[in-house]
C-alpha positions in Angstrom: -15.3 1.6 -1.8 -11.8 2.4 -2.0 -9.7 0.4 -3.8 -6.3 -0.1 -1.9 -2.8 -1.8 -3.0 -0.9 -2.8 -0.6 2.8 -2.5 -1.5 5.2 -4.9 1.0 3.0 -7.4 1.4 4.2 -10.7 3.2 2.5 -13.5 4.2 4.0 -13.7 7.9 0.8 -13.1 10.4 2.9 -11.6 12.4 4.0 -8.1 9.6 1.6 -5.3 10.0 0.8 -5.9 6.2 -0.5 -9.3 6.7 -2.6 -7.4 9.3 -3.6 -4.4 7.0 -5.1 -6.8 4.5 -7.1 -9.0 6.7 -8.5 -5.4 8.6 -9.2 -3.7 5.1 -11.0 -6.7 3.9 -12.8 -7.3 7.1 -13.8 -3.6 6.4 -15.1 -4.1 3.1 -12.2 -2.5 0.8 -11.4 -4.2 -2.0 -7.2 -4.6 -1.8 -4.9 -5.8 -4.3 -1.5 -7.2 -2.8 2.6 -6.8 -4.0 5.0 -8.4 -2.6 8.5 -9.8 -2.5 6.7 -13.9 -2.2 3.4 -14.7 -3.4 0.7 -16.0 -1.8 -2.9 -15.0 0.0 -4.5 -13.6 2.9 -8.2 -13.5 3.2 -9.1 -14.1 -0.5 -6.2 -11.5 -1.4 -3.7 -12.9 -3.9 -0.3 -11.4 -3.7 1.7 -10.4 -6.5 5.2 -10.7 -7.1 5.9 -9.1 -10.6 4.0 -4.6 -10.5 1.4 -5.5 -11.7 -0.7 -2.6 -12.9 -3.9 -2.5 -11.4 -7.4 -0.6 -12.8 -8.2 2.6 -9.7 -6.3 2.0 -7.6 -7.4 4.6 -5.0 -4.7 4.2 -2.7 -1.2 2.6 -2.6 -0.4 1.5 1.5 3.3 1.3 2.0 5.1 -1.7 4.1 8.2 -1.0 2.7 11.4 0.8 4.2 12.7 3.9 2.1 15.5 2.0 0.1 13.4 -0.9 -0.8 11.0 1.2 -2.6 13.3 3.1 -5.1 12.4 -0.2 -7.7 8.6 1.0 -7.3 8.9 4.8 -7.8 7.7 4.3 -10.9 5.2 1.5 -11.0 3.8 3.8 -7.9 3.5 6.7 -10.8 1.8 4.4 -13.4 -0.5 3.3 -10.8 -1.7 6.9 -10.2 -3.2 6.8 -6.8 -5.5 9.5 -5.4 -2.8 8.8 -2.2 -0.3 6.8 -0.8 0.5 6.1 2.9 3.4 6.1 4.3 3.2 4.0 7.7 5.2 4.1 10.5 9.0 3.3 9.3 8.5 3.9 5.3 8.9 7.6 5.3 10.6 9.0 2.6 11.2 12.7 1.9 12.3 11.6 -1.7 9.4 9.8 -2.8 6.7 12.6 -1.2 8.8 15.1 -3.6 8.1 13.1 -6.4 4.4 12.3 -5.2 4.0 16.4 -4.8 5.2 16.7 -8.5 2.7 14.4 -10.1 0.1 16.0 -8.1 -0.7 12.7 -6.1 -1.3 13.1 -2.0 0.5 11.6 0.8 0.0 11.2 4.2 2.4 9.6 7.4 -0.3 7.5 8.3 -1.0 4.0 9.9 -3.5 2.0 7.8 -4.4 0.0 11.5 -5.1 3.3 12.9 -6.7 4.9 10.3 -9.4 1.9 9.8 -9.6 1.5 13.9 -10.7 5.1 13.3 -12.8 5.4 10.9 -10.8 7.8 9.2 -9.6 5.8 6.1 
């Protein structure tokens, strides 16, 4: 199964990351959580400090394009098969540099994705 990190996580029910984690883990992903507070959703701990975590397989974005310059290159260490930009955290800049490291990239919705089937 896919192992994903969400990046922006909060532990407000009411932020579409909260949501992401409890729809990926009701779908059976394993998810590892970073964020600005810690905390946990569903069994999830959330991290405050990058750290690095073992295949990742995909790195789910819930942050805006000038909160995740800090992360460019925790993102790079991670090395992700793919990282998903969702609605609001597109960034031109950071595709580049995911094109350059060979790592894939998609202006996606995690929610819709899973509702799907497509993730």
């Amino acid at each position: 199964m896919k192992r994903t990190l969400v990046l922006g996580a909060s532990i407000n029910p009411n932020r579409y990351s909260y949501i992401a984690i409890q729809r990926l883990v009701e779908h059976k992903y394993e998810v590892r959580a970073v964020g600005r507070r810690e905390g946990n959703i569903c069994g999830v701990n959330i991290f405050k400090t990058k750290k690095i975590f073992k295949n990742i397989d995909t790195v789910s974005l819930y942050l805006g394009a000038k909160n995740q310059v800090e992360y460019y290159d925790y993102i790079l260490k991670l090395n992700p098969k793919r990282v998903l930009f969702n609605p609001g955290t597109e960034n031109s800049e950071l595709e580049e540099i995911l094109s350059l490291n060979n790592i894939a990239f998609e202006r996606a919705c995690t929610l819709v994705l899973l509702s799907i089937g497509a993730y």
